[in-house]
C-alpha positions as CSV (number, residue, x, y, z in Angstrom):
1,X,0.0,0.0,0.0
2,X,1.6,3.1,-1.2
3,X,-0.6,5.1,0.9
4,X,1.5,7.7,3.5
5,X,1.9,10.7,5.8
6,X,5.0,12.6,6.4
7,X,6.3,15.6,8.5
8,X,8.4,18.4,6.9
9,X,9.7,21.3,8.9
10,X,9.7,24.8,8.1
11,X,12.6,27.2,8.3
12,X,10.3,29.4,10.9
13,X,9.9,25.9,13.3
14,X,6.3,25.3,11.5
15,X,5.9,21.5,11.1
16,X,3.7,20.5,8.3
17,X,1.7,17.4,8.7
18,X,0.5,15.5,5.1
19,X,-1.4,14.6,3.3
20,X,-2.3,18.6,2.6
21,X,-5.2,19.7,0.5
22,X,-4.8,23.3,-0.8
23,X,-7.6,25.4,-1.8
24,X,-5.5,27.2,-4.6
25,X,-6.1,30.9,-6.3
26,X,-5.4,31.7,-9.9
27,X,-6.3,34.3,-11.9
28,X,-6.7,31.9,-15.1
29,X,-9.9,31.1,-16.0
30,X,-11.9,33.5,-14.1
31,X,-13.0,37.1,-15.2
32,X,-11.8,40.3,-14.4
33,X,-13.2,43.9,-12.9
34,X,-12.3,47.3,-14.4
35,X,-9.7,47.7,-12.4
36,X,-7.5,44.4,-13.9
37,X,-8.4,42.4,-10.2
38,X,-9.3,38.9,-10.9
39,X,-12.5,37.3,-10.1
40,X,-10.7,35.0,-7.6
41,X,-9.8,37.7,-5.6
42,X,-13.8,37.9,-4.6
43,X,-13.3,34.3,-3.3
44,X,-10.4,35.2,-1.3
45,X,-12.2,37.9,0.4
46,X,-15.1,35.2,1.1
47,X,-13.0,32.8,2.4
48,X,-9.5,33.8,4.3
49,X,-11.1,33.8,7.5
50,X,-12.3,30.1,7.2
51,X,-8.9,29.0,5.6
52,X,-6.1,28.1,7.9
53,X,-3.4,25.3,7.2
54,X,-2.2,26.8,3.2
55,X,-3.3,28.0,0.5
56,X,-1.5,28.6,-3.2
57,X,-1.3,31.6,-4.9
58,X,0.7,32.5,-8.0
59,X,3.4,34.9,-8.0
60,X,2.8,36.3,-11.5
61,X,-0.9,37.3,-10.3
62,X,0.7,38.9,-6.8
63,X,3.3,41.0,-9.2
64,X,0.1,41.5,-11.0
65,X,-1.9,42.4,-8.7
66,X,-4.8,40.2,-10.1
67,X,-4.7,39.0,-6.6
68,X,-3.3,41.7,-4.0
69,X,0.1,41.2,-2.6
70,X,-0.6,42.3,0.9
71,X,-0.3,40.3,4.5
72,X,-4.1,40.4,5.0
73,X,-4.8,38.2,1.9
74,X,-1.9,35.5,3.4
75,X,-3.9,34.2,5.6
76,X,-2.6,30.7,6.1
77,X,-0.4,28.0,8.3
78,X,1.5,28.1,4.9
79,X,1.5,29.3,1.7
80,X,2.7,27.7,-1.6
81,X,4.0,30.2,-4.1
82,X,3.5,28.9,-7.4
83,X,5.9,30.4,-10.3
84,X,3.5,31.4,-12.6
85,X,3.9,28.6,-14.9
86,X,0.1,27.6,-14.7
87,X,-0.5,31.2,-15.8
88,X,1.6,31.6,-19.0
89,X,1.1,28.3,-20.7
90,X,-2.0,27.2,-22.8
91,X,-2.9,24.7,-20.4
92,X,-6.1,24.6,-18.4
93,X,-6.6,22.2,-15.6
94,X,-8.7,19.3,-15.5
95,X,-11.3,21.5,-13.4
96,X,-11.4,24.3,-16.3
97,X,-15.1,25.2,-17.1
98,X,-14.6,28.4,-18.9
99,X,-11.9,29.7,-20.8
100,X,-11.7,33.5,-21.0
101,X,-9.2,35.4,-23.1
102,X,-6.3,35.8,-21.4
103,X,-3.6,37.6,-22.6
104,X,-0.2,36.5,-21.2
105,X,2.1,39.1,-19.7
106,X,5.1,39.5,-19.8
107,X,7.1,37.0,-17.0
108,X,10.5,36.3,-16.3
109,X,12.5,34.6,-13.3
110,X,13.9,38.3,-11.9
111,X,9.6,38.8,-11.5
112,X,9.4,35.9,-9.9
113,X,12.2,37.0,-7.3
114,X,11.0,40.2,-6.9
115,X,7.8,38.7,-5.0
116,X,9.6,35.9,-3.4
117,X,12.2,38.9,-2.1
118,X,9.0,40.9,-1.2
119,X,7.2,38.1,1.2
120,X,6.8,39.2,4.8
121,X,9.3,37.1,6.5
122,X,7.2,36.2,9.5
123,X,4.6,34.1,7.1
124,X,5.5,30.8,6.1
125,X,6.1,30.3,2.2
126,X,6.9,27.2,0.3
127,X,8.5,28.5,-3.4
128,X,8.0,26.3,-6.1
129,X,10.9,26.5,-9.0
130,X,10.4,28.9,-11.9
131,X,8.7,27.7,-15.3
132,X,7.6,29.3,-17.5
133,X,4.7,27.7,-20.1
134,X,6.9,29.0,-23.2
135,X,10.0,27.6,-22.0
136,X,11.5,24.0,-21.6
137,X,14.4,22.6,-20.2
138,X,16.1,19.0,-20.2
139,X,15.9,17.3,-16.7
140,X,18.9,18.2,-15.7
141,X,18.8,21.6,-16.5
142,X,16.1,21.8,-14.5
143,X,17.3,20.4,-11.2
144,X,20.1,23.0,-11.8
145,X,18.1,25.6,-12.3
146,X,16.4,25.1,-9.1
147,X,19.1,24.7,-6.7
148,X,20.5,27.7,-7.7
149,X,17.3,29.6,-6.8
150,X,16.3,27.8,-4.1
151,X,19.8,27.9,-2.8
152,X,19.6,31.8,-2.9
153,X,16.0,31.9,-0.1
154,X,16.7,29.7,2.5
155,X,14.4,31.0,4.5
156,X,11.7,28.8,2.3
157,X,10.6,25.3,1.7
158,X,11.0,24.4,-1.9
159,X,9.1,22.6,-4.1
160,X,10.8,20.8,-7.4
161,X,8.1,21.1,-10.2
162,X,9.2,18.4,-12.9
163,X,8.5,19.1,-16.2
164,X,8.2,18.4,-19.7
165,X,11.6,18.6,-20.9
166,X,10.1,20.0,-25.3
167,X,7.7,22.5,-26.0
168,X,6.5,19.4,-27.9
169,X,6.2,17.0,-25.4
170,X,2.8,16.4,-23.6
171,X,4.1,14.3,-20.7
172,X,7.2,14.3,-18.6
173,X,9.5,11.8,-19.6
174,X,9.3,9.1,-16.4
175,X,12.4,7.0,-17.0
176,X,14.1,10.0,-16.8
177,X,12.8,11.5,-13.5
178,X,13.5,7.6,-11.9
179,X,17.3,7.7,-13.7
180,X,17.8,11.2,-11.9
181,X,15.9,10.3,-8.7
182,X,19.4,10.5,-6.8
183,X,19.9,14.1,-8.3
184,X,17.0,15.3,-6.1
185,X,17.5,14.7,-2.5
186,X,17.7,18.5,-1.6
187,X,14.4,19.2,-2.7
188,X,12.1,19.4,0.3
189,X,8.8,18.6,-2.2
190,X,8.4,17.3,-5.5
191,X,6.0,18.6,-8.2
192,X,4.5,16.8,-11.0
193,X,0.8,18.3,-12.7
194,X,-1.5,16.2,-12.7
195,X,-2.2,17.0,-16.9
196,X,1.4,16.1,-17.2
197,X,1.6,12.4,-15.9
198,X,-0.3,10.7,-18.5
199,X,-3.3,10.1,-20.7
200,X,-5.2,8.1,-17.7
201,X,-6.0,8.1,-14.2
202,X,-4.6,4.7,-14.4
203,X,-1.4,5.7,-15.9
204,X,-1.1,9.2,-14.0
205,X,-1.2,6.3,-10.4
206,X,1.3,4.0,-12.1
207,X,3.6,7.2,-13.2
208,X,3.1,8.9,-9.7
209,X,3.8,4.8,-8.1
210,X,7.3,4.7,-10.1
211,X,8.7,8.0,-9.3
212,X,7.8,7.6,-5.4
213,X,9.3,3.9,-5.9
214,X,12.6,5.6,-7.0
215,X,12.8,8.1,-4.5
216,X,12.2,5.8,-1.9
217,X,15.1,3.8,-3.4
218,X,17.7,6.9,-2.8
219,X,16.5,7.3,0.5
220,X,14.8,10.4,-0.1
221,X,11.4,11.1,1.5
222,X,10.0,14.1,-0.2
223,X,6.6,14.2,-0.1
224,X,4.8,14.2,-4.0
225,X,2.8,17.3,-4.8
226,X,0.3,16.5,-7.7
227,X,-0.4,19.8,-9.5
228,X,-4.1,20.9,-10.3
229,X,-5.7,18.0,-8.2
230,X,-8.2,18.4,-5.7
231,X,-11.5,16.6,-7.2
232,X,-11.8,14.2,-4.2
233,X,-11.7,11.1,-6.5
234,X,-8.6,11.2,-8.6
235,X,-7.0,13.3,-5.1
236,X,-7.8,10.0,-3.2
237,X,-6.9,7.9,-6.0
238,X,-3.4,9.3,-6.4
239,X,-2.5,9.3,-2.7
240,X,-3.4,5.7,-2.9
241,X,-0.5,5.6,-5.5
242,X,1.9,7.7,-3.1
243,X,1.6,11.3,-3.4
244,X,0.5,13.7,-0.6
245,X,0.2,17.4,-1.6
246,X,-2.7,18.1,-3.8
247,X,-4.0,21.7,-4.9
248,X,-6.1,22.8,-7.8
249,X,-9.0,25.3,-8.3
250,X,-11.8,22.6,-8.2
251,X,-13.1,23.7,-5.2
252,X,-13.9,27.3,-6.4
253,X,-15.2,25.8,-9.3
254,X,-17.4,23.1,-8.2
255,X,-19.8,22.2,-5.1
256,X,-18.3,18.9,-3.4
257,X,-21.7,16.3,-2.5
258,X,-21.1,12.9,-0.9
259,X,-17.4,13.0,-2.5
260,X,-17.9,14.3,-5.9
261,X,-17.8,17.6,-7.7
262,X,-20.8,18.9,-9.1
263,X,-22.1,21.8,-10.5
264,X,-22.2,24.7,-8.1
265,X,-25.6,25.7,-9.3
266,X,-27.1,22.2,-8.2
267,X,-25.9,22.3,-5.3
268,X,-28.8,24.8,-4.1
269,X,-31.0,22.3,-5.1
270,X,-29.3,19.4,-3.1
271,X,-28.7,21.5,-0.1
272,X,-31.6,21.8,2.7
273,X,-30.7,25.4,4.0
274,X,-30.9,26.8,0.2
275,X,-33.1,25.5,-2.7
276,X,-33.7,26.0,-6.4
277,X,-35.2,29.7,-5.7
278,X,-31.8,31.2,-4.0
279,X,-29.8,33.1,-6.4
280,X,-26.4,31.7,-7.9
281,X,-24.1,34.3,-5.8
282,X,-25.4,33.1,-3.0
283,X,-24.8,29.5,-3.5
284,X,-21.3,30.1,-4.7
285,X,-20.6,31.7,-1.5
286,X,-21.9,28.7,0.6
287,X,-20.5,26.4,-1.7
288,X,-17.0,27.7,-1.1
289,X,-17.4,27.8,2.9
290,X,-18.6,24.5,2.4
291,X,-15.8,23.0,0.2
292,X,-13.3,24.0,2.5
293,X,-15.0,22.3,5.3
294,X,-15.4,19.3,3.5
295,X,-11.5,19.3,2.5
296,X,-10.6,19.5,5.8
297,X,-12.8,16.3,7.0
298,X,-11.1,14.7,4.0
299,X,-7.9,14.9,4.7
300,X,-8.5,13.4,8.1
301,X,-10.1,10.3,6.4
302,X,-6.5,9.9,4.5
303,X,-5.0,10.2,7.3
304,X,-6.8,7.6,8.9
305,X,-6.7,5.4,6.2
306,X,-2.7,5.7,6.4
307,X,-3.2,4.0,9.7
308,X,-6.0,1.5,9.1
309,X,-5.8,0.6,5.2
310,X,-9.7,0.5,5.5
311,X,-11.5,1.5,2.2
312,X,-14.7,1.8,4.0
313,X,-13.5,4.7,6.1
314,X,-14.2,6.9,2.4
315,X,-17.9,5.8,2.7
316,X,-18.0,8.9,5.5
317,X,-17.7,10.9,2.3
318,X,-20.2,9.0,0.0
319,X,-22.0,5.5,1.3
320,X,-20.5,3.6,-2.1
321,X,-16.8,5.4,-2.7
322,X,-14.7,3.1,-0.5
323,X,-16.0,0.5,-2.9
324,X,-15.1,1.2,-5.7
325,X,-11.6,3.4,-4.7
326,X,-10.8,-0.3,-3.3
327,X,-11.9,-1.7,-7.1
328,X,-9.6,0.8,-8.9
329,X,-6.9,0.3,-6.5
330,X,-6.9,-3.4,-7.2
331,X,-6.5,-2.2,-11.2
332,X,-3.7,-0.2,-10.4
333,X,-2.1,-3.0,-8.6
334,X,-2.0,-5.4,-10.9
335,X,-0.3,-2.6,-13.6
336,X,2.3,-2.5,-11.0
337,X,3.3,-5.8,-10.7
């Protein structure tokens, strides 16, 4: 069983417990005001007195200011500073249910560094290692690339996003992460996206599987950080596999209902205190509150099942998941072997 928790300490004495779910913020695929402030920054206003343990926010929407860059809006245990990657490639998450125009601005590494140099040093930060979604480096390149920025704010956890090494290539290249696994033993976390792993769920758990396989191998303990993932079925599905950070904008994108994303408009009719008559807006707003409750119960259930390897401790979430989690772990099993 593949399943784990770990325990990584921050440079500021916070120690951070997995599996973590983090409610991310991104300014892609939501609108914007007058004033060039993303939608998303509504949702952050809503809820950053209900989150706590992290959050994610980009650092090319903070130099933006899509989102504001100020200490009331880092509100959390810990906050993962993503490079801005997500925000200048052509790729949408798995979540993405519109797609406005969105014309990329212009991003570079000394951008990046200029927020990173900019965080208020008594808030915990975890940086994750500059891409950029016109650029591509071989692995190796890479790794290099990110011990020399990483190396240069000590005063952070980092995170090793792996990527693809072409502009052409779809996937990262997994024999490649495995033959370099003993190349990345100072990296505190490593990233992989989840639309990056493979073609399947299956694939994405076998992919996921082999790299934490090999960094097991070089006695390195790095927790796995999946990218874009927080839909409660492929988040559980992929910690069954071996990772244990997950982010992604589902939740401000979707109602989660007996552990499944739906539609944030049906949720007002599946939910007692609102109904079909309440207005969108408002069931957004509850739906939000709502998710992050629900992410935290979650969490706790992976946790548990860490301990217990019971399936049936999912059916708290939905009376039939923990059946059929346990069917498609079996499938991902036998693709091991």
């Amino acid at each position: 069983m593949s399943a784990r928790n770990n325990k990584i300490k921050h440079p500021s004495g916070i120690e951070i417990e997995t599996p973590i779910l983090i409610p991310s913020f991104s300014s892609k695929g939501f609108s914007f005001d007058s004033k060039g402030q993303s939608e998303a920054t509504d949702a952050l206003n809503l809820s950053n007195e209900f989150l706590t343990e992290s959050s994610l926010m980009s650092a090319y929407d903070l130099y933006y200011k899509h989102i504001p860059f100020s200490e009331e809006y880092i509100c959390t245990d810990v906050t993962f500073i993503d490079s801005g990657g997500y925000e200048t490639s052509d790729i949408y998450d798995f979540s993405a249910i519109a797609k406005y125009s969105y014309p990329v601005k212009d991003w570079d590494l000394d951008k990046y560094e200029t927020i990173i140099n900019g965080w208020p040093g008594h808030k915990a930060g975890i940086i994750v290692s500059y891409d950029h979604g016109k650029s591509r480096f071989d692995l190796n390149t890479q790794i290099d690339m990110a011990n020399n920025l990483f190396k240069k704010h000590s005063s952070f956890l980092n995170n090793f996003l792996i990527k693809p090494e072409t502009i052409d290539q779809k996937y990262i290249k997994v024999d490649n992460i495995i033959s370099q696994a003993g190349k990345m033993h100072c990296f505190d976390i490593i990233g992989l996206t989840e639309k990056e792993l493979g073609d399947s769920i299956l694939h994405r758990m076998v992919h996921i599987s082999k790299i934490r396989a090999a960094l097991d191998s070089k006695g390195n303990n790095a927790p796995i950080h999946v990218f874009g993932s927080l839909d409660p079925i492929t988040s559980i599905l992929y910690f069954l596999a071996g990772a244990e950070i997950f982010d992604g904008l589902t939740w401000l994108k979707y109602s989660y209902y007996r552990g499944m994303a739906i539609y944030q408009s049906n949720n007002g009719a599946l939910d007692e205190e609102l109904g079909i008559h309440v207005k969108d807006a408002q069931v957004r707003s509850k739906s939000i509150v709502n998710n992050i409750y629900f992410l935290d119960k979650m969490k706790y259930i992976m946790k548990d099942f860490v301990v217990k390897k019971d399936f049936t401790l999912f059916n708290k979430l939905n009376s039939t998941l923990g059946k059929y989690l346990e069917i498609n772990y079996q499938t991902f099993e036998s693709n091991i072997k």
